[in-house]
C-alpha positions as CSV (number, residue, x, y, z in Angstrom):
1,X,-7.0,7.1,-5.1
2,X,-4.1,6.7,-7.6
3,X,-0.9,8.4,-7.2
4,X,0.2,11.6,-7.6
5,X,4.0,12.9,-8.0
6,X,3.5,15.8,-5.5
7,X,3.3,13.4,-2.9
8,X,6.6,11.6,-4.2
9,X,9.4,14.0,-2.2
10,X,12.6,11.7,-3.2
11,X,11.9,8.4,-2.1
12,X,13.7,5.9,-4.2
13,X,11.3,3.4,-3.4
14,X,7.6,3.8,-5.2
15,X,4.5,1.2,-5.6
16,X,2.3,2.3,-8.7
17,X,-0.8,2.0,-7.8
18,X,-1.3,2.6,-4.3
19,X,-3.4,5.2,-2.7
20,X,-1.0,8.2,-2.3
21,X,-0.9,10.8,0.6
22,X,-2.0,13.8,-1.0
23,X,-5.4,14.3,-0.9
24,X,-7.1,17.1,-2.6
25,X,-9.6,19.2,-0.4
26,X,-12.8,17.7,-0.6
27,X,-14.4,19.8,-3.4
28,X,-11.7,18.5,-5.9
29,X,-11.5,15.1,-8.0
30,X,-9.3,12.4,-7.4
31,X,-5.7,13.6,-8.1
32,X,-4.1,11.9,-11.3
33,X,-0.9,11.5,-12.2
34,X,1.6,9.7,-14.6
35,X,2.6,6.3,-12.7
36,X,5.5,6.7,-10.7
37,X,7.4,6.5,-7.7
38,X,4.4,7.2,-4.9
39,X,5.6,7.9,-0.9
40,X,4.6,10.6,1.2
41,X,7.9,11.3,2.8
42,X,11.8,11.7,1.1
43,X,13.8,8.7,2.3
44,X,17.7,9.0,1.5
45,X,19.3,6.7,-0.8
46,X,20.8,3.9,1.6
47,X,23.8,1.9,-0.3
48,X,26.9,-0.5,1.4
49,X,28.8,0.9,-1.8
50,X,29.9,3.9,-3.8
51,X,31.1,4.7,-6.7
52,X,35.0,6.4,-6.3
53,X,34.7,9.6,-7.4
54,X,38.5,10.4,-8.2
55,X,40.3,10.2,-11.5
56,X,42.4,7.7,-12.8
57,X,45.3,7.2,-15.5
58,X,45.7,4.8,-18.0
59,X,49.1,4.1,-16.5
60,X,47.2,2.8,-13.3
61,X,45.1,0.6,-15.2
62,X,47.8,-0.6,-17.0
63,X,49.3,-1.9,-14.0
64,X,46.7,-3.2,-12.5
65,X,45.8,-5.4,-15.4
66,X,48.7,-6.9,-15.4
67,X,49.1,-7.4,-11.6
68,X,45.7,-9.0,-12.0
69,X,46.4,-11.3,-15.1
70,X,49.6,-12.9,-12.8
71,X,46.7,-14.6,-10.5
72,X,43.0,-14.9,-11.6
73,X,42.5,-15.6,-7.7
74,X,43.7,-12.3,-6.8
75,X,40.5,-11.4,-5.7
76,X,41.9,-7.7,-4.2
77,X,44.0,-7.4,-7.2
78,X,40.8,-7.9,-9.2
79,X,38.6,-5.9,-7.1
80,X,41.1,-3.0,-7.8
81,X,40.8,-3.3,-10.8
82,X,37.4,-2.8,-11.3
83,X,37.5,0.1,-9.2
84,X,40.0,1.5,-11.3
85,X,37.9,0.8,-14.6
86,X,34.8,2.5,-12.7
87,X,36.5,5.5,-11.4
88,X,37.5,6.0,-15.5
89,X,33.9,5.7,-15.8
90,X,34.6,2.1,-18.1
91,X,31.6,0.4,-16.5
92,X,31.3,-2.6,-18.9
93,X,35.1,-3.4,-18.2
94,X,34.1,-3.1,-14.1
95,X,31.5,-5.1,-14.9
96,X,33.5,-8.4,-16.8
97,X,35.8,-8.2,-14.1
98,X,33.6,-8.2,-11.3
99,X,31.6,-10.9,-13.1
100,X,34.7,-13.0,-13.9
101,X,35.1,-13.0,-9.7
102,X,32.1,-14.6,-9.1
103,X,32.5,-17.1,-11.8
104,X,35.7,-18.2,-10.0
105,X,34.3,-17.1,-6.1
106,X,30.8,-16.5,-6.3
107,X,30.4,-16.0,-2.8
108,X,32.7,-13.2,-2.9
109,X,30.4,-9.8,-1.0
110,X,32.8,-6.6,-2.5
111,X,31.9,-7.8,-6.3
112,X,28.0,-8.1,-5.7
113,X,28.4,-4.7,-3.7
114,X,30.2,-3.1,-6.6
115,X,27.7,-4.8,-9.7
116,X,25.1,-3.2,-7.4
117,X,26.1,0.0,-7.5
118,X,26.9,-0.1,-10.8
119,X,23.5,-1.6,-12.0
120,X,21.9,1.4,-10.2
121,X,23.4,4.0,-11.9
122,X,23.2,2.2,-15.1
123,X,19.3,2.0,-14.5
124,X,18.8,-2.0,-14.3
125,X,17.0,-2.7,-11.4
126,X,16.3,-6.0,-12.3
127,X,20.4,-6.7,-12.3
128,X,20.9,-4.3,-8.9
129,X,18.2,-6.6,-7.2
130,X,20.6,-9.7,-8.7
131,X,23.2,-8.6,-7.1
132,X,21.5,-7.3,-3.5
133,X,20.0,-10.6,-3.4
134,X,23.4,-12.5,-3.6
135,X,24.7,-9.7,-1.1
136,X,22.5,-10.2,1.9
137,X,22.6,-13.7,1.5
138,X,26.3,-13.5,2.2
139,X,26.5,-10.5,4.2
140,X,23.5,-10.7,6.1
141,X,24.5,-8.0,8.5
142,X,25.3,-5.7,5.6
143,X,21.6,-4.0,6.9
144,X,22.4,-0.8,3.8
145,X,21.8,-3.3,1.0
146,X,18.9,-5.1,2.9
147,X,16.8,-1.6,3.2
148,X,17.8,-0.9,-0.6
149,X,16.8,-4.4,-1.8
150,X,13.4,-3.8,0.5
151,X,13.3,-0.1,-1.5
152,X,13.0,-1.9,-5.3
153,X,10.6,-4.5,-3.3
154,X,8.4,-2.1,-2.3
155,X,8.5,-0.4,-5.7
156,X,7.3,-3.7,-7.6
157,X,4.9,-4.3,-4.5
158,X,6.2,-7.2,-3.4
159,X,6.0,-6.7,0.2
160,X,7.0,-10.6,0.7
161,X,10.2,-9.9,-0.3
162,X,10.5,-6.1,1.6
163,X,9.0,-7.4,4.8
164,X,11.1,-10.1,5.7
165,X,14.5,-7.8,4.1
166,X,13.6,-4.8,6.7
167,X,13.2,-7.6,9.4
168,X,16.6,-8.6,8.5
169,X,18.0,-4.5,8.7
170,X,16.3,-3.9,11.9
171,X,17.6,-6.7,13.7
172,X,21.5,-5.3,12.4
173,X,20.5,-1.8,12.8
174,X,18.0,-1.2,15.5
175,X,18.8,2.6,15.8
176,X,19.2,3.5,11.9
177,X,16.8,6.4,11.0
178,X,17.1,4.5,7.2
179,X,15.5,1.6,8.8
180,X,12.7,3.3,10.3
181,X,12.3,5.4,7.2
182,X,12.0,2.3,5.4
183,X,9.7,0.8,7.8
184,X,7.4,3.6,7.8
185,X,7.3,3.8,3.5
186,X,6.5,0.5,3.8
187,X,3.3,0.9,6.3
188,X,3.0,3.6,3.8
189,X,2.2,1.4,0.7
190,X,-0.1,-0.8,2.9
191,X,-2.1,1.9,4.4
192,X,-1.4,0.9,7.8
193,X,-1.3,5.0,9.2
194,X,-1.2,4.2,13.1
195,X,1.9,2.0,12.1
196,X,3.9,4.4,10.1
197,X,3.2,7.1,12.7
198,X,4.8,4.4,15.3
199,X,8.1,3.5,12.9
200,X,8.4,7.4,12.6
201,X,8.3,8.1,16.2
202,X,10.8,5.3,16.9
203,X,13.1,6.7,14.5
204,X,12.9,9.9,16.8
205,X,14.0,8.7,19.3
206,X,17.0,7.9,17.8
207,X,17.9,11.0,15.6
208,X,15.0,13.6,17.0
209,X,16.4,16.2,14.5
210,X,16.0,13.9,11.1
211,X,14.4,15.6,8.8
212,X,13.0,12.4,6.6
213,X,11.2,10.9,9.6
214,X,9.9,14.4,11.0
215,X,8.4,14.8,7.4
216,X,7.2,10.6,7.5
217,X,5.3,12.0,10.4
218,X,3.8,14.9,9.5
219,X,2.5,12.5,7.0
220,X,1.1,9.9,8.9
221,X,-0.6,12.6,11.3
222,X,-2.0,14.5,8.4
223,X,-3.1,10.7,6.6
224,X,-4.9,10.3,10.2
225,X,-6.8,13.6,10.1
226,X,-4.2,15.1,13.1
227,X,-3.5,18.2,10.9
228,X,-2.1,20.5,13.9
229,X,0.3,17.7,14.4
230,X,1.2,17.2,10.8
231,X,2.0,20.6,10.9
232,X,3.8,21.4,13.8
233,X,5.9,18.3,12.7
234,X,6.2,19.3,9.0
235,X,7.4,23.1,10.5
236,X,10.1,21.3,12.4
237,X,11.2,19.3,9.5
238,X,11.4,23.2,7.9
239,X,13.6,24.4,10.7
240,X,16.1,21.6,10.7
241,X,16.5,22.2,6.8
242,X,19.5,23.7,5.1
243,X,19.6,22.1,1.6
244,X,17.4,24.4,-1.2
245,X,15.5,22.1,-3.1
246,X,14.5,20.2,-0.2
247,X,13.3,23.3,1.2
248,X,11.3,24.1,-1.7
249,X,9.6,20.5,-1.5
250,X,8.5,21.3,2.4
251,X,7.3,24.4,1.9
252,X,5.1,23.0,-1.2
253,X,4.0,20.1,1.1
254,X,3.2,23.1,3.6
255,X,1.1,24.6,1.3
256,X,-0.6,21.4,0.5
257,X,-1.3,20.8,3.8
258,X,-2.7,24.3,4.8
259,X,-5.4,23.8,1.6
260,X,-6.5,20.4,3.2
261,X,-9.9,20.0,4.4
262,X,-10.7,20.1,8.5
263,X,-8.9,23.3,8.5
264,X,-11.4,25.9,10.8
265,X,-11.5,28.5,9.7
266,X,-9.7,28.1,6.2
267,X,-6.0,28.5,5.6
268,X,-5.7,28.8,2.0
269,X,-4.3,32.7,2.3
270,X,-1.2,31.1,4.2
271,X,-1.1,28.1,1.7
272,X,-0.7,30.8,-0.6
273,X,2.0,32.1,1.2
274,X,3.9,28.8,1.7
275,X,3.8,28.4,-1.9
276,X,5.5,31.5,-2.3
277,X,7.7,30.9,-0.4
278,X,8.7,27.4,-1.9
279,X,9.1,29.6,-4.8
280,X,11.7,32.0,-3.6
281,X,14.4,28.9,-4.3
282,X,13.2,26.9,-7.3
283,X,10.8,29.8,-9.2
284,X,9.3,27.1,-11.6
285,X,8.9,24.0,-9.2
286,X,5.9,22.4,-10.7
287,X,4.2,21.3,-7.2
288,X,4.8,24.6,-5.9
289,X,3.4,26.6,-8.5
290,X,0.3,24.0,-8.8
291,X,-0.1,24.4,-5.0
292,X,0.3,28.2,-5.6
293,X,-2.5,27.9,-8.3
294,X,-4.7,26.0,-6.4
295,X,-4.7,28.3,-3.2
296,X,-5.3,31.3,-5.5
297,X,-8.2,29.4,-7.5
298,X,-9.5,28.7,-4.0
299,X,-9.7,32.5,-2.7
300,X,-11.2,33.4,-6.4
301,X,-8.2,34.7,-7.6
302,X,-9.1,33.7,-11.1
303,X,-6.2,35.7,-13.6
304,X,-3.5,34.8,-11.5
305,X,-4.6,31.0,-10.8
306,X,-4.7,31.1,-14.5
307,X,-1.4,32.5,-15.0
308,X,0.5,29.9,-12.5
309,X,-1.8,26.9,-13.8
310,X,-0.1,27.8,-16.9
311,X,3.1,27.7,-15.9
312,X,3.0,24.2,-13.7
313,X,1.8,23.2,-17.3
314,X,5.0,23.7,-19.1
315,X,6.6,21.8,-16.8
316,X,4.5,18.9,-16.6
317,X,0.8,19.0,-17.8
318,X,-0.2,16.3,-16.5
319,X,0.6,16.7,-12.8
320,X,-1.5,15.7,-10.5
321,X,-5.1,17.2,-11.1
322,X,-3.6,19.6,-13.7
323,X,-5.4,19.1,-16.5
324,X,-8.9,19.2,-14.6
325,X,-8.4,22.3,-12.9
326,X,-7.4,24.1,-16.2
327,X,-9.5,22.7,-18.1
328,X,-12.3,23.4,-16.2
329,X,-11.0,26.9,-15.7
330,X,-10.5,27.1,-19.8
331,X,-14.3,25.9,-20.4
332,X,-15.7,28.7,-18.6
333,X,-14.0,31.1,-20.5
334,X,-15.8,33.0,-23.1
335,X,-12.9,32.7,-25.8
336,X,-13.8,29.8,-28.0
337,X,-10.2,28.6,-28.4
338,X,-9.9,28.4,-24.6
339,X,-13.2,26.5,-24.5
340,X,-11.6,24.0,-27.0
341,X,-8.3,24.0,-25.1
342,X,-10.6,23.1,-22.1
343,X,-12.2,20.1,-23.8
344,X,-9.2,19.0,-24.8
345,X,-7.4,18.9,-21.1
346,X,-10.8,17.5,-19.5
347,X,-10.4,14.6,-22.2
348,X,-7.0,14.0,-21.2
349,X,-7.6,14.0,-17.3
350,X,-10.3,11.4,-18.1
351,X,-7.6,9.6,-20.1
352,X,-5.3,9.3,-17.4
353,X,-7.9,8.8,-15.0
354,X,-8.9,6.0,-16.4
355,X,-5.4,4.6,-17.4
356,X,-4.5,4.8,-13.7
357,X,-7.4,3.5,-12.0
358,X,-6.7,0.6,-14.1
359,X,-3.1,0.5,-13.3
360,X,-3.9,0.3,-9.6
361,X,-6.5,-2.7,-9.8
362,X,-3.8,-4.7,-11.6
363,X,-1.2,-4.2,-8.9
364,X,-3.7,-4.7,-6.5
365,X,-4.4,-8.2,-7.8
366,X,-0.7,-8.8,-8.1
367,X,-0.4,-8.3,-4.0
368,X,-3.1,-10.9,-3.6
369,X,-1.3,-13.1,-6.4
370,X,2.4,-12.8,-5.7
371,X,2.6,-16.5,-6.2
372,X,1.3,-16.2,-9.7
373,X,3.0,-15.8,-12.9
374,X,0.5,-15.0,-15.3
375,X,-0.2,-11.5,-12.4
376,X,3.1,-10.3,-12.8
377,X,2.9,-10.7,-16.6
378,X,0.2,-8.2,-16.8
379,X,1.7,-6.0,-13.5
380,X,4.5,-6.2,-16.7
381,X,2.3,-5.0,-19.9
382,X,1.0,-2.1,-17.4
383,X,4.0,-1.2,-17.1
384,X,5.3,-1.2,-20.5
385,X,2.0,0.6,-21.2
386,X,3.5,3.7,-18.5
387,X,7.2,3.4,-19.9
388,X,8.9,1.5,-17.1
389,X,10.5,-0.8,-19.0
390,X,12.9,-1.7,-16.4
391,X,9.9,-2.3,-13.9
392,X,8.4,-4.4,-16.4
393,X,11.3,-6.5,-16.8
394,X,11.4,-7.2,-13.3
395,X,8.3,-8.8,-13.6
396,X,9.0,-11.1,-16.5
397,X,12.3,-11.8,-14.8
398,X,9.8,-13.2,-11.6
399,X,7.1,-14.8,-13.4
400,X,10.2,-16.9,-14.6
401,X,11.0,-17.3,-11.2
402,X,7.8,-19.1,-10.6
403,X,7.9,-20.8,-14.0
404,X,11.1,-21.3,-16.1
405,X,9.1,-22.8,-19.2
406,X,6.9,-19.9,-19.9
407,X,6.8,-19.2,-23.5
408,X,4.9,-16.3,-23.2
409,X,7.0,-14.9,-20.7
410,X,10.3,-15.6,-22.3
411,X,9.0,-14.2,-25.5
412,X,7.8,-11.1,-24.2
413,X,10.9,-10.4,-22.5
414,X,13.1,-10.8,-25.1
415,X,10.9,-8.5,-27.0
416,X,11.5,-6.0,-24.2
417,X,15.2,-6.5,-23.8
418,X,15.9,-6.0,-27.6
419,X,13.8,-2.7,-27.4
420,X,16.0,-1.6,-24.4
421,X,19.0,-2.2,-26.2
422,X,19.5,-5.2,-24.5
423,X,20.7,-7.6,-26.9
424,X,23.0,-9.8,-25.6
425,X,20.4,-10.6,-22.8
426,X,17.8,-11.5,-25.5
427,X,19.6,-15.0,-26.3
428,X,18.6,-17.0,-23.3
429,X,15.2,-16.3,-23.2
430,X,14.7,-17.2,-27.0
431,X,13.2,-20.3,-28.2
């Protein structure tokens, strides 16, 4: 089954292509969805570094520039000043500086930590995982950038480099909820249920009232057809909840739950409900107004399925199973525009479906082939295919790994880098 966004939550960390937790009752078709980030649970954004959020003057970085042109082996002097030129949001000035560091001192740990952070918010992933590899080689208890570095593994599928990286977090952080969190997305992506139940349960332990890990298990108990305890553990994630939007996401995952099949008798009237409920903080949440929509079309509630099928639409039509459901409710309409409009989203679903089952064959032989360069090559035209540049130049950037000489390679990545506005990156990779 390919992914599907409603099973996202906000896990930084997403594999296309693996068999996502939400599964549609059994009546309905596979659930499609654009390729993206695909976890069951929310896992929190784990980083060693972060950004200063105060405001600077131009009188401070005046100073500091000068105190750090008296000695280019100041590394504090340096170090301030890059966080000066970040807190005045001058990122490519942070970024010369912190660069020129590690020209001079390459194994200095508060310059990788800082091009890190400031390759994430940037959106190069291929440059943060630079700089996290560099990191936990020389700060290999800094267990923060080991989980994160294991988070953009796990999102490229290469569990060979997120294993070993969440080995290397656990054995610094053996109570960290992140580390079980991470340990459980990563069972997650290999389908190993019993396993992420166990890394949930662990986490528990630690921080019983965590909200991520009771919501990690209420997947893995609902992924092995437990669904009281998925439930009574997803209503305790509820309870221990303050933050709005994440309320809204449980109480759409409630309402997915409630519709899924094993339920005697039925539950789709409190599914409903759930999705109401989600509803009351975020009134055009896409997943809660499809899960809305689908509880209603499930009870025969057929105008006002309609009616909130409509409105997950303008949000995003091609949300999970979407454009199946309305279509098929459009072709049995008596109004021949609808009846077009219904051929029209049935064409698309088949579109996507097809696009995405193809999608996940090709990462699967990329986790069989991690050794091979010409896999990650076309794990990196998929991509591109999707719009995920940055993913797809994170494959390139490996299949180099494995084999510097590529033409091929080298070409198509400068082709990429140019179209992302990369160009003074496109230089080294040119004939």
């Amino acid at each position: 089954m390919p992914p599907t966004r409603g099973a996202m939550g906000l896990l930084l960390v997403g594999l296309a292509g693996i068999l996502c937790s939400c599964r549609s009752p059994s009546s309905s078709p596979p659930a499609q969805s654009r390729v993206g980030l695909i976890t069951p649970f929310p896992v929190p954004t784990v980083s060693s570094a972060s950004t200063p959020v105060e405001l600077t003057s131009d009188a401070e970085i005046a100073a500091a520039e000068r105190v750090a042109r008296l000695d280019s082996r100041d590394i504090p002097a340096h170090i301030r000043l890059a966080d000066l030129y970040l807190r005045a949001g001058k990122q490519p000035e942070a970024s010369r500086v912190l660069r020129s560091i590690l020209r001079t001192q390459p194994r200095t740990v508060e310059a990788y930590r800082r091009l890190a952070a400031l390759y994430r918010a940037a959106g190069y992933p291929d440059r943060e995982y630079e700089a996290l590899r560099a990191l936990v080689r020389y700060a290999p208890d800094d267990w923060q950038s080991a989980v994160r570095l294991a988070d953009i593994a796990m999102e490229q599928g290469w569990f060979d480099i997120a294993t070993p990286m969440l080995m290397q977090a656990e054995r610094t952080a053996p109570q960290e909820p992140p580390v079980f969190l991470a340990q459980a997305a990563l069972n997650f992506l290999r389908n190993e249920w019993p396993q992420m139940e166990t890394a949930a349960r662990q986490g528990l332990k630690f921080a019983p009232t965590n909200v991520d890990l009771l919501v990690a298990l209420s997947d893995a108990c609902r992924l092995q057809r437990r669904l009281p305890e998925a439930e009574q553990a997803l209503r305790t994630a509820i309870a221990h909840t303050t933050e709005p939007r994440r309320m809204t996401r449980h109480y759409a995952r409630l309402a997915h739950l409630l519709m899924e099949p094993g339920w005697k008798p039925v539950r789709t009237a409190e599914a409903e409900q759930a999705a109401r409920v989600a509803l009351q903080t975020s009134p055009e949440d896409e997943e809660a107004l499809y899960r809305l929509a689908r509880a209603q079309d499930l009870q025969g509630h057929g105008v006002e399925a309609e009616a909130n099928y409509l409105r997950a639409a303008k949000q995003d039509i091609q949300f999970e199973s979407l454009p199946f459901y309305l279509g098929n409710f459009y072709c049995r309409s008596s109004d021949p525009k609808k009846r077009s409009e219904g051929e029209r989203l049935l064409a698309l679903h088949h579109v996507v479906s097809n696009n995405t089952s193809e999608f996940s064959r090709t990462s699967q032989i990329l986790r069989q082939r991690l050794d091979d360069p010409a896999a990650h090559l076309s794990m990196a035209e998929w991509y591109l295919k999707v719009g995920r540049a940055p993913q797809a130049i994170m494959e390139m950037l490996r299949a180099l790994e494995l084999n510097p000489r590529d033409p091929k390679v080298r070409h198509r990545l400068a082709q990429t880098l140019r179209a992302e506005g990369r160009k003074s990156e496109v230089k080294q990779y040119e004939p």
